[in-house]
Backbone as CSV, one residue per row, in Angstrom:
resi,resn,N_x,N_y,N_z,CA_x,CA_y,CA_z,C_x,C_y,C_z
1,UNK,-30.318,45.520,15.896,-30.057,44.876,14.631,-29.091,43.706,14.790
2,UNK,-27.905,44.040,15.415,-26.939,42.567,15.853,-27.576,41.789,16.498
3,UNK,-28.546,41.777,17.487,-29.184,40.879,18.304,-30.025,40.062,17.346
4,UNK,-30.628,40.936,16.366,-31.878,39.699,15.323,-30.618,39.085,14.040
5,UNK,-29.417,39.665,14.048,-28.194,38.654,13.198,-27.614,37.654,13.727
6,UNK,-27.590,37.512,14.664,-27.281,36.577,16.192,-28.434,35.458,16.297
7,UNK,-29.840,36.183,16.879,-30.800,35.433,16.866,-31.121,34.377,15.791
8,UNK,-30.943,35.224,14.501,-31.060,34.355,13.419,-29.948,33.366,12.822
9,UNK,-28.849,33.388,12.600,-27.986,32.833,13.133,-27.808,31.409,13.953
10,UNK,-28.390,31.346,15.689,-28.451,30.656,16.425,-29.407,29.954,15.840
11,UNK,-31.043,29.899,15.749,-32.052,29.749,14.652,-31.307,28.756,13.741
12,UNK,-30.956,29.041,12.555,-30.479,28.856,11.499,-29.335,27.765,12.024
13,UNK,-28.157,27.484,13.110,-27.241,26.757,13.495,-28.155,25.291,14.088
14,UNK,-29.327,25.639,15.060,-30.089,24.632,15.363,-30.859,23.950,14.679
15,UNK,-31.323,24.818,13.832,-32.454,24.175,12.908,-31.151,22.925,11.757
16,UNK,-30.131,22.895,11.406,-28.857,22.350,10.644,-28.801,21.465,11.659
17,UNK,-28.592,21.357,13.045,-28.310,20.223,13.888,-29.168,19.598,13.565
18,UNK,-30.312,19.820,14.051,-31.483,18.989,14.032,-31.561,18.150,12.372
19,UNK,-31.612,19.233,11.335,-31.631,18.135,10.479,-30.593,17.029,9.886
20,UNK,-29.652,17.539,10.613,-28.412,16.274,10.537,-28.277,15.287,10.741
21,UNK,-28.849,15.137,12.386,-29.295,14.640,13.295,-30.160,13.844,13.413
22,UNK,-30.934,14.112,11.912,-32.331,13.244,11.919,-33.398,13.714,12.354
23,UNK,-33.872,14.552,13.431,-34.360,14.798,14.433,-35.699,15.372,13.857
24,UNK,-35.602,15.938,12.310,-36.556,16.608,11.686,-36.954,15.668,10.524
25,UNK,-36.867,14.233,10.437,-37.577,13.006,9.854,-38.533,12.972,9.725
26,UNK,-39.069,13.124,11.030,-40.628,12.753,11.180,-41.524,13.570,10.101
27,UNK,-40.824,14.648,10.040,-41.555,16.114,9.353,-41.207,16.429,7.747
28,UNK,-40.504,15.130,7.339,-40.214,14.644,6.577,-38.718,15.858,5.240
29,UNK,-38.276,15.911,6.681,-36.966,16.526,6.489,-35.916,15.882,7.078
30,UNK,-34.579,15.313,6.112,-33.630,14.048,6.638,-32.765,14.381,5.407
31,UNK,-31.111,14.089,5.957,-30.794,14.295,4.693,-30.081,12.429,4.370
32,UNK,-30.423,12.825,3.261,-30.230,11.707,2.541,-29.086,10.287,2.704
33,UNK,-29.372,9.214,3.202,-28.501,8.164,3.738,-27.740,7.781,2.413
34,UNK,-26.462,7.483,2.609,-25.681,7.184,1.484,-25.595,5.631,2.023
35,UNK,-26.002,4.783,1.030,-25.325,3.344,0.683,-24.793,2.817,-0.498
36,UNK,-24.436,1.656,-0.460,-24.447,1.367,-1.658,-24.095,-0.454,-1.904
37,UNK,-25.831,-0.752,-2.079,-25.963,-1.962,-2.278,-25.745,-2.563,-3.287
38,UNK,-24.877,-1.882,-4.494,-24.937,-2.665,-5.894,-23.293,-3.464,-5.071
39,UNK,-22.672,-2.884,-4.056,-21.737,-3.503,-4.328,-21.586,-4.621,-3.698
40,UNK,-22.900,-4.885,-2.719,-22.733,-6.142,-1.769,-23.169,-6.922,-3.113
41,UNK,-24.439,-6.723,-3.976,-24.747,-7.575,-5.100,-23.302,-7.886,-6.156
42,UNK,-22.513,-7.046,-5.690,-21.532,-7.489,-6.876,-20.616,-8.525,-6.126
43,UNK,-20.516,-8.689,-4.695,-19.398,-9.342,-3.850,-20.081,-11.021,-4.656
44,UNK,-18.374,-11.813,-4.699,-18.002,-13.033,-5.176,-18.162,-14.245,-3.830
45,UNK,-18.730,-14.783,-3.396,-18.295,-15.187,-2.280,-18.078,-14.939,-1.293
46,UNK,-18.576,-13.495,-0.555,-18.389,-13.334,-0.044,-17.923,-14.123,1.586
47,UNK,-19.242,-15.170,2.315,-18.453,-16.096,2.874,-17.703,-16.770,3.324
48,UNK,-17.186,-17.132,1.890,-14.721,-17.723,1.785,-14.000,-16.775,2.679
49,UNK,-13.952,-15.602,2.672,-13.404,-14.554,3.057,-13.101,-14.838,4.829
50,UNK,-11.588,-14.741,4.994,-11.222,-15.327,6.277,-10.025,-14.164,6.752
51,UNK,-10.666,-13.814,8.287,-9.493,-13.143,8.217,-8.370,-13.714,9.297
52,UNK,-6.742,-13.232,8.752,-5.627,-14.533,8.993,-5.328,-13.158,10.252
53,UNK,-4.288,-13.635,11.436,-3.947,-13.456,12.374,-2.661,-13.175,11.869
54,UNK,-1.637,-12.014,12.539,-0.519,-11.734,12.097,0.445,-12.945,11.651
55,UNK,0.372,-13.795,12.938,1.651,-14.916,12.551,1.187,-15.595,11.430
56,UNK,-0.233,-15.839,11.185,-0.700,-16.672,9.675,-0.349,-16.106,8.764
57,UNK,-0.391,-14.943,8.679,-0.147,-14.115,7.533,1.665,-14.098,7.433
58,UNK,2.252,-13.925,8.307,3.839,-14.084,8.320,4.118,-15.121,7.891
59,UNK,3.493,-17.044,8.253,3.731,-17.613,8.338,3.115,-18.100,6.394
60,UNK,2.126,-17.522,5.983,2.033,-17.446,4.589,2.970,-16.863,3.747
61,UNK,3.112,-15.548,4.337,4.643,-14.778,3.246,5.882,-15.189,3.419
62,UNK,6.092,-16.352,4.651,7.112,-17.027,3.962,7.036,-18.728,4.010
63,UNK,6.093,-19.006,3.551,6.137,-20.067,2.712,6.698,-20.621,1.425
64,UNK,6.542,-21.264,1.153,7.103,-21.646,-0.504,6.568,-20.194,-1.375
65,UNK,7.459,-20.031,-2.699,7.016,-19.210,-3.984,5.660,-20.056,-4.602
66,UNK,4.359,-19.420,-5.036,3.253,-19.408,-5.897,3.517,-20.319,-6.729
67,UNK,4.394,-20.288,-7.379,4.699,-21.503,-8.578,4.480,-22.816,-8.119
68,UNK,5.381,-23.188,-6.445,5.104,-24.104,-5.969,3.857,-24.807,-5.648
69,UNK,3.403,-23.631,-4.808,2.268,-23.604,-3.956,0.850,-24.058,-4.789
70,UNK,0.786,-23.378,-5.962,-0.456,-23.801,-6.635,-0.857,-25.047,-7.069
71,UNK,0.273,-25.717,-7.281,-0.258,-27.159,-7.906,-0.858,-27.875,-6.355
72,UNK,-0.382,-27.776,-5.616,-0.268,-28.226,-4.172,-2.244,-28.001,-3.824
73,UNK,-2.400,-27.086,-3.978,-3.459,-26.127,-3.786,-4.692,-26.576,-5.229
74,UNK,-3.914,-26.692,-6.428,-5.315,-27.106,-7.371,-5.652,-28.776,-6.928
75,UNK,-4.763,-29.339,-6.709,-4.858,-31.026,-5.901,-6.239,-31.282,-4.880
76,UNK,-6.089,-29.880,-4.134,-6.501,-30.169,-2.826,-8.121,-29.443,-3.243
77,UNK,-8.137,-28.877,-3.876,-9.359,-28.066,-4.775,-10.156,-27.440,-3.968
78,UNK,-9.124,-26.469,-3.111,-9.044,-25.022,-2.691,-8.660,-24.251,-3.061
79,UNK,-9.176,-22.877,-3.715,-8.748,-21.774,-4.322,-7.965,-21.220,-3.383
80,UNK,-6.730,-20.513,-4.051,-6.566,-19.649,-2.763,-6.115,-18.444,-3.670
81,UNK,-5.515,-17.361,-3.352,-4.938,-16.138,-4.093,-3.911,-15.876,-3.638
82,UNK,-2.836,-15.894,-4.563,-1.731,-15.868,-4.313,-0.833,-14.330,-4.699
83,UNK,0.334,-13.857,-4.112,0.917,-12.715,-4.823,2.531,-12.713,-4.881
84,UNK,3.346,-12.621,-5.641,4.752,-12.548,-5.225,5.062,-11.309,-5.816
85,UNK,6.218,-11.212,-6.085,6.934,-9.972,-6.451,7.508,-8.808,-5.897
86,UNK,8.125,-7.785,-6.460,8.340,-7.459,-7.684,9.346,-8.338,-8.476
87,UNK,9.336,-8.449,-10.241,9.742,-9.431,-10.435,10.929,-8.523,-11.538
88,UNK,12.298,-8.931,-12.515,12.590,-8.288,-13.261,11.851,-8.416,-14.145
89,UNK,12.005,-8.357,-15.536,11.680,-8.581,-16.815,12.348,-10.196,-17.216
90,UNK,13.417,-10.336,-16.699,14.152,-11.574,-17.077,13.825,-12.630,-15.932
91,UNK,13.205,-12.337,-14.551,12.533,-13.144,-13.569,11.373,-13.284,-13.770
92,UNK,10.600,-12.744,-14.495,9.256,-12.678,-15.469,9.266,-13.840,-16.013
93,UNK,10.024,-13.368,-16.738,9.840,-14.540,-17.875,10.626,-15.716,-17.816
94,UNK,11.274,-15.975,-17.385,11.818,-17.865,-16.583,9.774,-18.136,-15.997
95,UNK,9.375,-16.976,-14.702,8.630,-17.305,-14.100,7.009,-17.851,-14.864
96,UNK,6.905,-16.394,-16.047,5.623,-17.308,-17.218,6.244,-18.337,-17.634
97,UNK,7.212,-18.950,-18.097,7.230,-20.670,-18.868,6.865,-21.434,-17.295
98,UNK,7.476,-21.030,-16.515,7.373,-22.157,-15.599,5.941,-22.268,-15.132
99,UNK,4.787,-21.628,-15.081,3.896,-21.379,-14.842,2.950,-21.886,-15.558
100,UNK,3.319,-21.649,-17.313,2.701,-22.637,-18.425,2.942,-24.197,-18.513
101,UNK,3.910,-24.351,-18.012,3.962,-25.525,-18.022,3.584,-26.313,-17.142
102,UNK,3.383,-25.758,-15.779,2.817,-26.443,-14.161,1.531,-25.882,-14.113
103,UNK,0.696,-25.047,-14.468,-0.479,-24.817,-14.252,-1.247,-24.383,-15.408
104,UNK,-2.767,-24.974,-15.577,-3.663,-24.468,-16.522,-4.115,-23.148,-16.773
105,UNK,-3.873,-22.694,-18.188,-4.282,-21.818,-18.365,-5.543,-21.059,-17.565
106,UNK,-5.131,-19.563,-17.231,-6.173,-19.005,-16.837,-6.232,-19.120,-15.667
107,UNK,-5.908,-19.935,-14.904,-5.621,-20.150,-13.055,-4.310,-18.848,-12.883
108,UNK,-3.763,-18.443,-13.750,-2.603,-17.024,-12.890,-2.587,-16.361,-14.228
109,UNK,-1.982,-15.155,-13.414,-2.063,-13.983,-14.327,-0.139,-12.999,-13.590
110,UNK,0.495,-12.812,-14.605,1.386,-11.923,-13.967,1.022,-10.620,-14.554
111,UNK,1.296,-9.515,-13.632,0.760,-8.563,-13.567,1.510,-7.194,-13.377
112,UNK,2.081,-5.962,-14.256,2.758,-5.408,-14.101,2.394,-4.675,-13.276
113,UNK,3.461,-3.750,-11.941,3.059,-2.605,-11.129,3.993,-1.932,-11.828
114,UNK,3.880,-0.165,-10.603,4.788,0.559,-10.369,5.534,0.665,-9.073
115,UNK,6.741,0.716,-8.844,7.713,0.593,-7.972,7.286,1.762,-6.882
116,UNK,7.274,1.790,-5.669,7.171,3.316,-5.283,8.486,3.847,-5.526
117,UNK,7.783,5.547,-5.280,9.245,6.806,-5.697,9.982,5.924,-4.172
118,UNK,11.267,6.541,-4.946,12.568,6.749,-3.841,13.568,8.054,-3.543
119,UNK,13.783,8.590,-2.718,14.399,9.928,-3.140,15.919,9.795,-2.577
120,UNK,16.844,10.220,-3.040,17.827,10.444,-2.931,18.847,11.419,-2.145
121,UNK,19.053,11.230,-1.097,20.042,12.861,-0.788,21.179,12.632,-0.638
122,UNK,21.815,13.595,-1.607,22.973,14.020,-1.581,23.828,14.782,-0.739
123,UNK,24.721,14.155,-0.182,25.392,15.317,0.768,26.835,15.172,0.107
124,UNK,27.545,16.513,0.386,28.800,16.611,0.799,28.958,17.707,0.468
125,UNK,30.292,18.665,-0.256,31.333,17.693,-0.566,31.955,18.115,0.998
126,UNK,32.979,17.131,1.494,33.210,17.000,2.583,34.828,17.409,2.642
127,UNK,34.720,17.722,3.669,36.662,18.085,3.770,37.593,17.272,3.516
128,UNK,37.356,15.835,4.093,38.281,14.815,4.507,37.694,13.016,4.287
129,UNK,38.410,12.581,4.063,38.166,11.026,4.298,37.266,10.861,6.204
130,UNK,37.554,11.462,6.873,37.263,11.408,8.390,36.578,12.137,8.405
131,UNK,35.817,12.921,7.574,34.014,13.419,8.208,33.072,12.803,7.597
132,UNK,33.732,12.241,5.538,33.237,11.162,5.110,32.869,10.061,5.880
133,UNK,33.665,9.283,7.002,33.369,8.089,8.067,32.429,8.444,8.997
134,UNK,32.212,9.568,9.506,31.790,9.865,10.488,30.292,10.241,9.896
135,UNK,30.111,10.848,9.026,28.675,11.121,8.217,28.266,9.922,7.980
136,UNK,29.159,8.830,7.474,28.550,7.581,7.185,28.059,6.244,8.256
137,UNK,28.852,6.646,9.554,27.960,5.917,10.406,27.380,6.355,10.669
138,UNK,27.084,7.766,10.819,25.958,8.376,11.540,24.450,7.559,10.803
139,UNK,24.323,7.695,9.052,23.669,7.420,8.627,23.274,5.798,9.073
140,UNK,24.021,5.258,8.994,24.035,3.193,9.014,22.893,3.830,10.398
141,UNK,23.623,4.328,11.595,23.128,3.871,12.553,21.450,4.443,12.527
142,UNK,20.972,5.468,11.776,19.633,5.670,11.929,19.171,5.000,10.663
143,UNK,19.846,3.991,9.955,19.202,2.573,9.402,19.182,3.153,7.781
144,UNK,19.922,4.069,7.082,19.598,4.433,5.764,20.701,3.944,4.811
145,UNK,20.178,3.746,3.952,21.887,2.508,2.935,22.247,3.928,2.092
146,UNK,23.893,3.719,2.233,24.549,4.961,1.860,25.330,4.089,0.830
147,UNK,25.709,5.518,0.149,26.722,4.879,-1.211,27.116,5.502,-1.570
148,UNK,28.871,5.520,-1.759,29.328,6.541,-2.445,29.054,7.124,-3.814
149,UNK,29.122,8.482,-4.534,28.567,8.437,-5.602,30.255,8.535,-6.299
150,UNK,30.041,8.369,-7.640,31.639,7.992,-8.538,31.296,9.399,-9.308
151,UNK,31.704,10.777,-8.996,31.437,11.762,-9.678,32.595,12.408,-9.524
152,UNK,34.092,13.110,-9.941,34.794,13.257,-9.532,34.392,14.777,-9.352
153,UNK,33.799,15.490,-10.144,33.524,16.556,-9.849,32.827,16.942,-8.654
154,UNK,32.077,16.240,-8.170,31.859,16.512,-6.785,31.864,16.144,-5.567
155,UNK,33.247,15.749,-5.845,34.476,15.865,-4.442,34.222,14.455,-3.801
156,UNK,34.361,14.472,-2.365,34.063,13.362,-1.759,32.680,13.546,-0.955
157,UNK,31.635,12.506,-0.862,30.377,12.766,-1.151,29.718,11.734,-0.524
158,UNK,28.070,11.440,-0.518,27.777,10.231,0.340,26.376,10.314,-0.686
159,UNK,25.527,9.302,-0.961,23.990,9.132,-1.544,23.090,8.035,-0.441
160,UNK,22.403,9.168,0.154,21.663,8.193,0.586,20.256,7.664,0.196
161,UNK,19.733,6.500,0.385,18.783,6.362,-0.628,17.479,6.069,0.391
162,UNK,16.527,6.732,0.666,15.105,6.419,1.125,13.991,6.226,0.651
163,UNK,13.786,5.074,1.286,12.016,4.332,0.223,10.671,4.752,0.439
164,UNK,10.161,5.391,-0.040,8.729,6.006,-0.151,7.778,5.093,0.278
């Protein structure tokens, strides 16, 4: 009885290769190819599309700010796509007037994100001013920005802050 649960089994494992595999096409067993051509029909240009080499790309992110750059760029009547940010609310908005006033409507768009999380750890409370120093270079030197926190209730203390 284990030998024909086995047998069948092995059976049943080959016959799955094969049709994975293709191998059972002919016999008009295949499983089904996934594409999806609506989205080459939806691509814009595809063509334009260039791809930049690290230093181009370095040598783009620090170029002039977008504000600049675009008039420069509608002159020359090459599109290009531009991104800056994150911006405040009050760097926002200096940045839309200046934008209305140097470029035609509808050529930019500012665009709200979300920030990534950041998490916080708290350490202490610590004995002394001198394990406080010593916790705190430790941190500098494996590169994390520390800050004291102003809580009197909990003692002498360190916040370090890491970016998601």
């Amino acid at each position: 009885m284990l030998r024909l649960l086995v047998l069948a089994l092995l059976l049943a494992n080959t016959a799955y290769f094969a049709w994975t595999q293709g191998l059972l096409a002919d016999y008009g067993f295949a499983p089904i190819t996934q594409s999806e051509p609506q989205r080459l029909a939806q691509q814009i240009r595809p063509e334009a599309m260039r791809l930049l080499a690290a230093s181009q790309a370095r040598q783009s992110d620090s170029g002039p700010p977008p504000a600049k750059a675009a008039p420069a760029v509608a002159s020359a009547g090459v599109a290009q796509c531009l991104q800056a940010g994150p911006f405040t609310e009050q760097q926002a908005s200096a940045l839309r007037t200046r934008l209305q006033s140097s470029l035609p409507a509808g050529s930019w768009t500012l665009e709200s994100s979300v920030a990534p999380g950041r998490w916080i750890v708290y350490m202490g409370k610590y004995s002394d001013e001198e394990a406080l120093a010593k916790k705190r270079a430790e941190l500098r030197q494996l590169g994390l920005a520390v800050e004291p926190l102003i809580n009197p209730a909990l003692g002498i203390n360190l916040r370090a802050e890491v970016a998601q």
